[in-house]
N, C-alpha and C positions, 0 to 999 in steps of 0.2 A: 504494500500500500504506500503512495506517494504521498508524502504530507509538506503544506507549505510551509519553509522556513524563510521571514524575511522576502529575499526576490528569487529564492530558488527551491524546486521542488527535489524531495529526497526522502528514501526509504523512513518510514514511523519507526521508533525503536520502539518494542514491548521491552517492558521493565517488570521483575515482579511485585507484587503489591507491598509483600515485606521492603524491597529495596528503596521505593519511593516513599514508602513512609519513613521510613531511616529518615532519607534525604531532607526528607519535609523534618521532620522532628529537627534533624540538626539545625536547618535555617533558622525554624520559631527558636530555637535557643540561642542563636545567634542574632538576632533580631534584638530578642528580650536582651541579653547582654550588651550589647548596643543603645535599647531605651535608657538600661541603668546607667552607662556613660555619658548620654546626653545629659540626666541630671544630675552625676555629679559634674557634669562641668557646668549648668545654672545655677548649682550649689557655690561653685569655685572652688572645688575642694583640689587639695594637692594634686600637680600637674605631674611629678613623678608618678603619683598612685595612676590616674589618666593614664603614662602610657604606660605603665605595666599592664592596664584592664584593657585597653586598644592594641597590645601585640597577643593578647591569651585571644581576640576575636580575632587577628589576623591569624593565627597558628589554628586557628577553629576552621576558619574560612579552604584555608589548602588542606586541612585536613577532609573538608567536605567536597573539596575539587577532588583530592587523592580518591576518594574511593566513590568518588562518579566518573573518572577516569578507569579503574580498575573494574567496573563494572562495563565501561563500555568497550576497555579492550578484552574480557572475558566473553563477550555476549556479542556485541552490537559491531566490532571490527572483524571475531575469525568468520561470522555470517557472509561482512562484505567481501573475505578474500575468499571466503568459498564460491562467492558468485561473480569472480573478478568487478568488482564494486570499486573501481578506484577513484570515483567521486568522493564516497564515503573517508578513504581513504587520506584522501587529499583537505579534507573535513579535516579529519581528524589531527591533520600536521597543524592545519591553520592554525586549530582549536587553543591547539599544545602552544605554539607560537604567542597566540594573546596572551594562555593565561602565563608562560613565561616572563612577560614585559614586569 
């Protein structure tokens, strides 16, 4: 099934329900960890305490890229080279490429 992304059409990945709920769970916690940041800095509370709470959401954040990467080279990648898919493929350098910057 082709699904649109943005301006280009590309295979739907199935995910199973366990994994995208992970996924979802870790964002709301990242989220909520994020709301408690925004107020302690209306607070003005110590800017040291700030980034130590802003790199445990940064180390959260690739930790939640890590294992939606590991999911899609488990699942969603050996599909495309089974099917010589090298769009998906090519996807998927991009992907690596952004979240690398």
């Amino acid at each position: 099934m082709l699904k649109k992304y943005g301006t280009k059409f590309m295979k739907k990945h199935i995910h199973s329900q366990k994994h995208t709920k992970a996924i979802s769970n870790r964002l709301s916690r990242i989220s909520g960890h994020l709301n408690a940041i925004k107020r302690m800095v209306e607070r003005d509370e110590d800017c040291s305490e700030i980034l130590v709470q802003l790199s445990a959401v940064k180390a959260a954040v690739n930790n939640t890229a890590k294992a939606i990467l590991k999911e899609h080279l488990a699942h969603c990648i050996i599909h495309a080279a089974k099917d010589d898919d090298l769009e998906s493929l090519i996807a998927l350098n991009k992907a690596i490429d952004m979240f690398m910057k």
